[in-house]
C-alpha positions in Angstrom: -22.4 168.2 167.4 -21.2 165.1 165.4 -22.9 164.2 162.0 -25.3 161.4 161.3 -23.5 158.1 160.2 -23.8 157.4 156.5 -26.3 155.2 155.4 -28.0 153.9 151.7 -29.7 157.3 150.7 -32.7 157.8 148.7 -33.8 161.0 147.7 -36.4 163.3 146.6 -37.2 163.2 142.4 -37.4 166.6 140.6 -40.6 166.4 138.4 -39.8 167.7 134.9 -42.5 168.9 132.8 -41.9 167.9 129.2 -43.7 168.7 126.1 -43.1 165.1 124.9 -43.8 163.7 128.7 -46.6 161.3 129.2 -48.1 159.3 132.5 -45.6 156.1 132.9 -43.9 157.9 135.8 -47.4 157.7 138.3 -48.6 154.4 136.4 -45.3 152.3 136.2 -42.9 153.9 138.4 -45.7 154.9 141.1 -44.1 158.0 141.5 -45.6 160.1 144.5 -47.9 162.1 143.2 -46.4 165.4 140.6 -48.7 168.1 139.6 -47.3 167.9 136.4 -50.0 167.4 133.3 -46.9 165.7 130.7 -44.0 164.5 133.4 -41.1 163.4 131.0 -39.1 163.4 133.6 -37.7 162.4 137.1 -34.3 163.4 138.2 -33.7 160.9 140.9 -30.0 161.3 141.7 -28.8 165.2 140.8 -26.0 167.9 141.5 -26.6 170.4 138.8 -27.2 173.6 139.8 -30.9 175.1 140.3 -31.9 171.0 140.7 -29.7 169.6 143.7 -31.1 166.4 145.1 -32.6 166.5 148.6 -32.5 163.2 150.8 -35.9 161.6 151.4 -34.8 158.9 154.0 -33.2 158.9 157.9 -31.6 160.8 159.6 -30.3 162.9 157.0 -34.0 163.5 155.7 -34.4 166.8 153.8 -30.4 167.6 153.5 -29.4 168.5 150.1 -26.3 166.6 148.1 -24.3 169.4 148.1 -24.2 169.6 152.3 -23.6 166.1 152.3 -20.6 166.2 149.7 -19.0 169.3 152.1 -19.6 167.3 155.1 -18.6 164.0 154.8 -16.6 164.7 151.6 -14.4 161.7 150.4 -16.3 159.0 152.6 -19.7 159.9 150.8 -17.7 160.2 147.4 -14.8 157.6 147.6 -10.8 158.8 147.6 -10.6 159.7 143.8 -14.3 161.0 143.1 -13.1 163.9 145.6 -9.4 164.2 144.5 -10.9 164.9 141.3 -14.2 166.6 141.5 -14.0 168.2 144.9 -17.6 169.1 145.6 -19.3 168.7 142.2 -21.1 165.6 142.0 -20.1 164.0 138.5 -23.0 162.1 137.9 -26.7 162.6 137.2 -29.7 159.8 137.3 -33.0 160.5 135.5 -36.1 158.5 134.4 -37.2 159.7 131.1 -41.3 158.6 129.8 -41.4 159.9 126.1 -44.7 159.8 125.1 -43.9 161.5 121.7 -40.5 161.4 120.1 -37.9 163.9 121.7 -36.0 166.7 119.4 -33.3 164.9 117.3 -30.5 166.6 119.5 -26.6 166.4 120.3 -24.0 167.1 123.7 -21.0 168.5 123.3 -18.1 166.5 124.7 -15.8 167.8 128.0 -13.2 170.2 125.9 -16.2 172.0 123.8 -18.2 172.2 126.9 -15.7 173.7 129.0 -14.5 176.1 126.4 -18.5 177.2 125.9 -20.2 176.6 128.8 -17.8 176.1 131.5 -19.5 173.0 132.1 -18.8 169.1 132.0 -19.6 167.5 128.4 -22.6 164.6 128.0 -21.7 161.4 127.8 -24.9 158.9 128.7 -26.2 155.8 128.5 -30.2 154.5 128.3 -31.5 151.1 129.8 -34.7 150.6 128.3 -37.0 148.9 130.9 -40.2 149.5 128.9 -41.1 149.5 125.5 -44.5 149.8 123.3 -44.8 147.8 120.5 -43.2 149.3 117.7 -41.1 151.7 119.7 -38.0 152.8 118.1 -35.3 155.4 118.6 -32.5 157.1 117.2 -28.6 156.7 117.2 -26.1 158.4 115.4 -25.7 157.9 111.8 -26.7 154.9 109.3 -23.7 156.1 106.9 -20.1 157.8 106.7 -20.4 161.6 106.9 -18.3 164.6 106.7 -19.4 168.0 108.1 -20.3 169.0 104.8 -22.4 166.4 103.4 -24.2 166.2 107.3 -25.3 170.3 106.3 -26.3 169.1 102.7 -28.8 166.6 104.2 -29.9 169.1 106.5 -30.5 172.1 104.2 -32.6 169.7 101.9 -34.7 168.9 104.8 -33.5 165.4 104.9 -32.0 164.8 108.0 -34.4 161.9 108.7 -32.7 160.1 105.9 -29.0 159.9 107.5 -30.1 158.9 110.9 -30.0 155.0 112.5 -33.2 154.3 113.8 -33.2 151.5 115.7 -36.2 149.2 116.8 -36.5 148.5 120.9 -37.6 145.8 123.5 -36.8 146.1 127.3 -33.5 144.9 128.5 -31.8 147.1 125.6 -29.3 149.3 126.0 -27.3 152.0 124.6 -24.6 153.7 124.9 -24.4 157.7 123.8 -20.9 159.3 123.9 -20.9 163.0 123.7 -21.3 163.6 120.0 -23.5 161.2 119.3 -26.8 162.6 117.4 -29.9 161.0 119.0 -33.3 161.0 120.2 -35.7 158.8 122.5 -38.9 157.2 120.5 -42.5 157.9 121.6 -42.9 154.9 123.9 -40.2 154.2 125.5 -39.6 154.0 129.6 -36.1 154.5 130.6 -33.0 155.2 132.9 -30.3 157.1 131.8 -27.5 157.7 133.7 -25.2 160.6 132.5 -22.5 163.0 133.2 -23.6 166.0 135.4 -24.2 168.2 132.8 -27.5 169.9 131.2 -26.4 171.1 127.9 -27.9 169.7 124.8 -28.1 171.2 121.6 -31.5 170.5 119.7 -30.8 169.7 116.0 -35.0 169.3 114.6 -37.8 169.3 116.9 -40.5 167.8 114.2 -41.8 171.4 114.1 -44.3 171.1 116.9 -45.4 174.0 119.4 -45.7 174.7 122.2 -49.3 175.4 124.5 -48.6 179.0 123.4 -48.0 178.2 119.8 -44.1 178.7 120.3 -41.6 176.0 118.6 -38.8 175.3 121.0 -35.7 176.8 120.3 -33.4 175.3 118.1 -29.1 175.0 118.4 -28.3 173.8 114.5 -25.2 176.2 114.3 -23.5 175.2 117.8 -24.2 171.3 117.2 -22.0 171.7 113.8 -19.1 171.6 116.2 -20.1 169.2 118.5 -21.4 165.7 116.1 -19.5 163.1 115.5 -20.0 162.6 112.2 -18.6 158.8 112.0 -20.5 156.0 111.1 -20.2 152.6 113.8 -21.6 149.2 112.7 -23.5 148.9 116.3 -25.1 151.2 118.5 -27.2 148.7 120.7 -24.7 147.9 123.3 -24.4 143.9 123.2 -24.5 141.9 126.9 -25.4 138.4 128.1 -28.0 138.8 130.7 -26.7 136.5 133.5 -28.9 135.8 136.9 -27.1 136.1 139.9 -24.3 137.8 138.4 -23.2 141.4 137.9 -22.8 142.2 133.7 -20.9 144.9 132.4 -22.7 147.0 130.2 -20.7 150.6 129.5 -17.3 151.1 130.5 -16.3 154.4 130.2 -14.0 157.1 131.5 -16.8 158.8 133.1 -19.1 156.3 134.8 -18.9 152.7 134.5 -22.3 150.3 134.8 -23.5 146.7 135.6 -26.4 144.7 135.5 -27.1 142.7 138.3 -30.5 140.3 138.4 -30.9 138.5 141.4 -32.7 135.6 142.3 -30.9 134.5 145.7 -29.2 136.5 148.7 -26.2 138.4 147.1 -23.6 139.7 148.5 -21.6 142.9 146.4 -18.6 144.1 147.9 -17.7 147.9 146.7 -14.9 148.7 148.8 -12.0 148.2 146.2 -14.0 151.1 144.0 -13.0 154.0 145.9 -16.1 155.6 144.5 -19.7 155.7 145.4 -22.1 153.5 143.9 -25.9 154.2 142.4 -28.4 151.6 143.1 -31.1 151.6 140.1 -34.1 149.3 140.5 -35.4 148.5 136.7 -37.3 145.7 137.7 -38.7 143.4 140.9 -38.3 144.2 144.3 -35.2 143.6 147.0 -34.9 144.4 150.5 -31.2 145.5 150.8 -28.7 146.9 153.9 -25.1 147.1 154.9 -23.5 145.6 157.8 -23.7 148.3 160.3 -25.6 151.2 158.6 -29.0 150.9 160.1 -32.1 148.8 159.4 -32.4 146.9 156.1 -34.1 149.0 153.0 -36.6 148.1 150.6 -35.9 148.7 146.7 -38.8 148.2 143.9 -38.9 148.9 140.4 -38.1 153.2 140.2 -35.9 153.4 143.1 -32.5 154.8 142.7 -29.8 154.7 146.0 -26.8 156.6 146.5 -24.3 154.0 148.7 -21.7 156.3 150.0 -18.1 154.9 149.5 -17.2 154.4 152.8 -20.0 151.8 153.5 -18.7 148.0 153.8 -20.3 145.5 151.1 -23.9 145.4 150.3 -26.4 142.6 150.7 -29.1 142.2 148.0 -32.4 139.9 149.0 -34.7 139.8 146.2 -38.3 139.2 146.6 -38.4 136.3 143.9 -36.5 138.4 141.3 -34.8 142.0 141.4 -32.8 143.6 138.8 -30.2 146.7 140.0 -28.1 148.8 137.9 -24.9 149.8 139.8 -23.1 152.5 138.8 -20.3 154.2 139.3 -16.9 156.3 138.7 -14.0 154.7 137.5 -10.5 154.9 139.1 
């Protein structure tokens, strides 16, 4: 029996209960309905183990990402996502609500991962696409450290006093290399798009507890290894929002992304990648489809697409205004 053809595929979110997590997943995003009482949460696009994706849409309703990958292999992924990560699927999409401020945490990059964890390293990025007023987050560092005088500051309990905090509006984003201390603000809405990895080392968590009265567990011996403990002049990434036109917001070796606000028909041709591409709706609504791959598809504001690499270009109608992230993994 021949498989389905491939198609734009949306899929299930994975609900996260967070001690920080607040309600902008139901009241913003309009997420089906979770059970969860503080959802900080959605995985939207995932192939970490214990949390694999599950399509939502046509014929390939209720399959899990990892059968597709084995299936339909380097037409789902693109020629060299496959050549080089066979059947893991490198990247991971999440929205994250942070109704408090998360712990001040770090990832380890690909070489300290693999030698602890056997795992990929955590390299991400955020796309803020709402902000309360006076939300802020965290960044690396506001001044040149060493390891040593990062553990002096710490062991004087003045960690808060090294760290860049950096004041927020929608439309920002930044850019978080593996290494990178950091932590999202109470208040803040956002994507983040990341390697497939779930390793994070939590630095302070602000002392809080837990329902049962149990503070979180803390990593402050393995992130010594893991920081970068450079200061950089800028950690907001700078763009120039354009309408009509895809922007380039983080080029990296591990994902690359674009900001794409439409206000007219456009037409994005992906073929050249040889990689998938992720569809992120952070704003508006668009009724999308590909030459070919079944009926036209509707995108609003928390939808998140996988287009497999073997699909032709993609047509983008907006419904007076829709901005997409696209995403995907560099040649």
């Amino acid at each position: 029996m021949s498989s389905p053809s491939l198609y734009p595929l949306n899929f299930q979110p994975i609900f996260k209960e967070k001690i920080w997590g607040g309600e902008k997943i139901r009241t913003i995003l309009k997420k089906e309905f979770s059970p969860l009482d503080n959802c900080g949460e959605t995985w939207e696009l995932s192939g970490v183990q214990g949390n694999i994706s599950v399509v939502k849409n046509g014929p390939l309703k209720g399959k899990p990402l990892t059968d597709l990958i084995h299936v339909y292999q380097e037409d789902l992924l693109g020629d060299h996502v496959w050549e080089k990560f066979g059947t893991d699927f490198p990247l991971l999409v999440k929205f994250i609500d942070a109704n408090q401020d998360l712990s001040i945490q770090v990832h380890p990059n690909e070489e300290l991962a693999q030698k602890r964890h056997h795992s990929h390293g955590k390299t991400e990025m955020w796309y803020i696409f709402q902000a309360d007023e006076d939300a802020s987050l965290i960044a690396g560092f506001n001044q040149q450290l060493d390891r040593e005088s990062y553990q002096k500051y710490f062991e004087e309990g003045r960690l808060l006093d090294i760290l860049n905090r950096e004041s927020v509006s929608a439309g920002d984003v930044f850019f978080l290399p593996a290494g990178r201390v950091h932590t999202i603000g109470k208040g803040l809405l956002l994507a983040e798009i990341q390697q497939t990895s779930d390793i994070t080392y939590r630095i302070y968590d602000f002392d809080r507890k837990d329902a049962d009265g149990n503070r979180r567990e803390l990593h402050v011996e393995q992130a010594l290894d893991a920081i970068d403990y450079d200061y950089y002049e800028e950690y907001k990434t700078p763009y120039e929002p354009k309408i009509n036109e895809s922007v380039e917001l983080v080029k990296s070796p591990y994902f690359s992304t674009f900001r794409l606000e439409a206000r007219k028909t456009i037409v994005r041709d992906y073929s050249h990648l040889k990689s998938f591409v992720i569809l992120v709706c952070v704003g508006g609504e668009a009724q999308g489809w590909i030459e070919g791959a079944g009926k036209p598809f509707d995108m609003k504001l928390g939808d998140v697409y996988l287009i497999p690499a073997a699909l032709p270009g993609f047509r983008l109608k907006p419904r007076q205004s829709c901005t997409l992230l696209e995403a995907w993994v560099p040649a």
